[in-house]
C-alpha positions in Angstrom: 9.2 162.7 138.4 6.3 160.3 138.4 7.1 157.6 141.2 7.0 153.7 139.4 4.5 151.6 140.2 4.7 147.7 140.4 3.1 147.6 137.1 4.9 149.8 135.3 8.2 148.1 137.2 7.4 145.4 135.8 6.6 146.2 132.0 9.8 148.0 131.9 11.9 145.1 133.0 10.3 143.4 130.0 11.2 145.3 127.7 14.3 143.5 125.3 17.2 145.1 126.4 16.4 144.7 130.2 15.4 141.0 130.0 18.5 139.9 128.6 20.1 142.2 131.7 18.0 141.0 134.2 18.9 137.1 133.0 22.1 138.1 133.6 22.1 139.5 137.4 19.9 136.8 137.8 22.5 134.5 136.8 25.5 136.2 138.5 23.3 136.5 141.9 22.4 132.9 141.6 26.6 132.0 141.1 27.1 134.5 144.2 24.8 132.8 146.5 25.3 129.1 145.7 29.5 129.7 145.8 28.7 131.3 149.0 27.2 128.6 150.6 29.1 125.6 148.8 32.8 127.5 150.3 30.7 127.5 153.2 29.5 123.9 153.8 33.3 122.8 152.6 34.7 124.4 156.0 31.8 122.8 158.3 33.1 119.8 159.8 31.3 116.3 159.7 29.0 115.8 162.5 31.0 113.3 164.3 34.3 115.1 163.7 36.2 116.1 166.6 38.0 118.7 166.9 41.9 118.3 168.1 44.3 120.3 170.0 46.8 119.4 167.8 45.6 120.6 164.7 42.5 122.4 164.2 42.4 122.2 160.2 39.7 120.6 159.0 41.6 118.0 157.2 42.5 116.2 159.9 38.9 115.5 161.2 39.4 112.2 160.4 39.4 108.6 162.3 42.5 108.0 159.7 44.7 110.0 160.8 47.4 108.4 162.5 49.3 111.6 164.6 52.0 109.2 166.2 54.0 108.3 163.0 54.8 110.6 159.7 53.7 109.9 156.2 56.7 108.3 154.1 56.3 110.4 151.4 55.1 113.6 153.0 57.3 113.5 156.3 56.1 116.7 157.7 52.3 115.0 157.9 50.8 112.8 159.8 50.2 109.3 158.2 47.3 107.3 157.0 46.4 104.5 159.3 45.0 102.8 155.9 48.1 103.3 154.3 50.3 100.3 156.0 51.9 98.9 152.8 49.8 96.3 152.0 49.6 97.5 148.9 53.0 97.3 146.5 54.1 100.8 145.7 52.0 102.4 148.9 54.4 105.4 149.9 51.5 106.8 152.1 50.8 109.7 150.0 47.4 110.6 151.2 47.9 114.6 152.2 44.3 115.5 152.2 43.2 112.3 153.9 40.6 111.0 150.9 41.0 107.6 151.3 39.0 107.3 154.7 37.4 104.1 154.2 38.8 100.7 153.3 36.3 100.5 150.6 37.6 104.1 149.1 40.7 103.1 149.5 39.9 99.6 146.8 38.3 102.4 145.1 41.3 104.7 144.4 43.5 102.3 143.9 41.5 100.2 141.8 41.4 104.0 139.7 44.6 104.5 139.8 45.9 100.9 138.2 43.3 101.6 135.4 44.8 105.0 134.4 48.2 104.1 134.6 47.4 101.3 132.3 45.6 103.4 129.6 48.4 105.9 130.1 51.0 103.0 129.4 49.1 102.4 126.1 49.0 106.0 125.8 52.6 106.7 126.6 53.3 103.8 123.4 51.0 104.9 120.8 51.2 108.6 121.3 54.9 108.7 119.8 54.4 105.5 117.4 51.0 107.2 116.1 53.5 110.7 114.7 55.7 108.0 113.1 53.8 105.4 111.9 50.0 107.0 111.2 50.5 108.8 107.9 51.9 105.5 106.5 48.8 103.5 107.7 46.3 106.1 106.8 47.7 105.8 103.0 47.7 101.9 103.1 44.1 102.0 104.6 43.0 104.9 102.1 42.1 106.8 105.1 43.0 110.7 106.0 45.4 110.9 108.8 45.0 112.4 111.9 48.1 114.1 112.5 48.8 117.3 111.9 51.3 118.7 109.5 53.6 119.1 112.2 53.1 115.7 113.0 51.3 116.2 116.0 49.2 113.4 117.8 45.7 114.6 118.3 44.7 115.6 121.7 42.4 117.6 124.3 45.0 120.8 123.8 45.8 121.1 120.2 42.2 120.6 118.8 42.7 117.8 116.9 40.3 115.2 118.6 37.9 116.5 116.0 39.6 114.2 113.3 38.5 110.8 115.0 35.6 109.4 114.0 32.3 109.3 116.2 32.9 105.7 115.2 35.9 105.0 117.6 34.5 106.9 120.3 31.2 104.3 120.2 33.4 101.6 120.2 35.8 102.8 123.5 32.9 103.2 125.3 31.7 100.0 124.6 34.4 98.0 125.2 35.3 100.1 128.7 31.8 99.9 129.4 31.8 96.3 129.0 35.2 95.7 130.8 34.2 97.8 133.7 30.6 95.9 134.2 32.6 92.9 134.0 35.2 93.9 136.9 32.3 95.2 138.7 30.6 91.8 138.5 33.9 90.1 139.9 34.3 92.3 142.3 30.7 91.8 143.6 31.8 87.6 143.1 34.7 87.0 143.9 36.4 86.6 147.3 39.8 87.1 145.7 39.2 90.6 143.9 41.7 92.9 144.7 42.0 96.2 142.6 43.2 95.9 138.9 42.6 91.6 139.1 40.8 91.3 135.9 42.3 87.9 135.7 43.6 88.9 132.2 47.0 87.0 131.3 46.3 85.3 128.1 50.2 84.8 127.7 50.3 83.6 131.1 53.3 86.1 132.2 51.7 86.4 135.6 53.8 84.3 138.1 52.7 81.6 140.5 54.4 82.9 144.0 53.3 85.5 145.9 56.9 87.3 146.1 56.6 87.6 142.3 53.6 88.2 142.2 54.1 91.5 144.5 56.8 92.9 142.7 55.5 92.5 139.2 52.9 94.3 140.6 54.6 96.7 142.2 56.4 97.2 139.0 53.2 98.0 137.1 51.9 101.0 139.1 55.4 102.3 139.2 55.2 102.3 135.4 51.8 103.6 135.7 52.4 106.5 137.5 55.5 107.2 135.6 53.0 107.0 132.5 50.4 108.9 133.5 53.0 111.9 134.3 54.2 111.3 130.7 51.6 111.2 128.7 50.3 114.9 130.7 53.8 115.7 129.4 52.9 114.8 125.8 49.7 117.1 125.7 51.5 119.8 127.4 53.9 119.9 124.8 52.0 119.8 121.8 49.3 122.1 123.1 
């Protein structure tokens, strides 16, 4: 057989069956080499890590780790030095260290008091939305969004294709505009702390700090609580 020159090389791997082929090895090498090198960079250590004869797993490179006393929650791991209570409901679960950093730790836990919020709306409306939606969709002369099983719409069952672009323009704008707004007093105010939006229209929040802690504490409780619910909800009705 004739040997291939680069030429002819080439004009065969243009042909239209081998382009769409080569696209494809192209494709899967390109996966190959950047998963080989992003697994690889997760296992090098920081720069100013240090390495310790106690543990040599990389998730304990960290100035936060606090080897002397156990995690609450975790007992069998070592505890975050960030995590010393001052914040109601802090258990000290941290097992992969994340929250390195005061400012991360605001961060997280700033996160985690907005979820748990939207899931406590979330954990109301999902079951009042199967009861009450078909009756309001009539009275509004509007479809309903549940299904005929009377399923709530959600990420699993498909039906998030029955709201209207509408509603998603107007969450965004209003959790856009909330968010700006509690990054502006966060940026302000010497008395941020995470989830103060100094919202209490019906002035439920009370004046002493003892209070004060455990209504708090009794908000991310139900937030957490919430937030495993409502993954419940669109388990279920997948």
């Amino acid at each position: 057989p004739t040997s291939l020159s680069t030429k002819n090389v080439a004009t065969l791997l243009l042909q239209p069956h081998c382009v769409t082929k080569t696209k494809i090895i192209m494709k899967i090498s390109t996966a190959f080499i950047v998963a080989f090198f992003g697994t690889a960079s997760a296992f090098m250590a920081p720069k100013d890590a240090r390495l310790s004869s106690q543990s040599p797993s990389v998730l304990f490179m960290t100035d936060v780790v606090d080897r002397s006393a156990k995690s609450a929650s975790v007992p069998f791991m070592p505890k975050n030095k960030l995590l010393d209570g001052s914040y109601p409901g802090d258990a000290g679960f941290d097992p992969l260290f994340l929250a390195d950093s005061q400012a991360l730790l605001e961060d997280y836990r700033d996160a985690e008091i907005k979820h748990g919020r939207l899931a406590m709306l979330a954990a109301l409306g999902w079951p009042a939305s199967e009861v009450w939606d078909r009756a309001i969709a009539k009275a509004v002369s509007m479809p309903p969004v549940v299904d005929e099983s009377l399923r709530a719409p959600s990420v699993l069952n498909g039906g998030l294709g029955k709201i209207p672009v509408e509603y998603w323009a107007a969450s965004l704008f209003v959790a856009s505009f909330i968010e700006c707004a509690n990054i502006q007093k966060r940026r302000t105010d010497d008395r941020w702390f995470p989830g103060n939006l100094n919202f209490d229209p019906l002035g439920l929040y009370p004046k002493s700090e003892a209070k004060q802690r455990e209504m708090q504490l009794k908000e991310i409780k139900n937030g957490r609580l919430a937030m495993i619910a409502i993954t419940a909800f669109a388990i279920q009705e997948a």
